[in-house]
N, C-alpha and C positions, 0 to 999 in steps of 0.2 A: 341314773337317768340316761346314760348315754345305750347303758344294753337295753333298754325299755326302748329308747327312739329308734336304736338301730334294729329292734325284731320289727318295730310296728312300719318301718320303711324298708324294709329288705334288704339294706346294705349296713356294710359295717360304718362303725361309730364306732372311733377310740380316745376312750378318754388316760390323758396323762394321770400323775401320780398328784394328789391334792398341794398344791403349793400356797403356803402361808400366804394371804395378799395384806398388803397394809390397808384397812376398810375408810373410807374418807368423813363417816361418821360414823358413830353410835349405833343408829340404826340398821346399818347397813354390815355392819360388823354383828349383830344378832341376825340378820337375815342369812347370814354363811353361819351363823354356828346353827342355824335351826335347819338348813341343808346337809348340815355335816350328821343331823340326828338321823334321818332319814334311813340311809342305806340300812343301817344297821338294824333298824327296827326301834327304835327308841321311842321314836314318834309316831310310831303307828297305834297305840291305842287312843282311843274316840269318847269322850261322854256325849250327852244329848244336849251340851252346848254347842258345840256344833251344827245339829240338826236344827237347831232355835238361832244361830246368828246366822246362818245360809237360807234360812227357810225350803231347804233342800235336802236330802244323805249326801254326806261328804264324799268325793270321790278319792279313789284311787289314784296314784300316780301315775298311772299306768293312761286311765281314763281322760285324766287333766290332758297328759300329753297329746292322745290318739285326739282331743277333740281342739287343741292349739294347732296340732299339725293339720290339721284337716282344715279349722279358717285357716289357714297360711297357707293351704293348697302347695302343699311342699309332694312336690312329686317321687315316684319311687324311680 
């Protein structure tokens, strides 16, 4: 995520090496392992549930960020 933020802002973005966090629940501790699927590609295939719980095509990661950055008006 951070080489994704840091092309679509012009500057660099570095991120450190993944460090274990103790998660405060349950939930939130599957919320970091389902970021950890990401890079790698693990999570990137799609069925058309997707399509049916978004009422939308699913975006990219890429997209998600350019259009978070964009309301947060985060300047380059």
């Amino acid at each position: 995520m951070a080489e994704i933020t840091s092309r679509l802002l012009g500057r660099p973005i570095i991120a450190g090496a993944p460090v274990p966090a103790a998660a405060p629940d349950p939930f939130i501790a599957q919320v970091h392992g389902e970021f950890a699927l990401l890079r790698p590609g693990y999570a990137a295939a799609l069925t058309s549930t997707a399509r049916q719980v978004l009422v939308r095509e699913a975006w990219t990661t890429e997209r998600f960020l350019a259009e978070a950055l964009s309301a947060l008006a985060v300047a380059a």
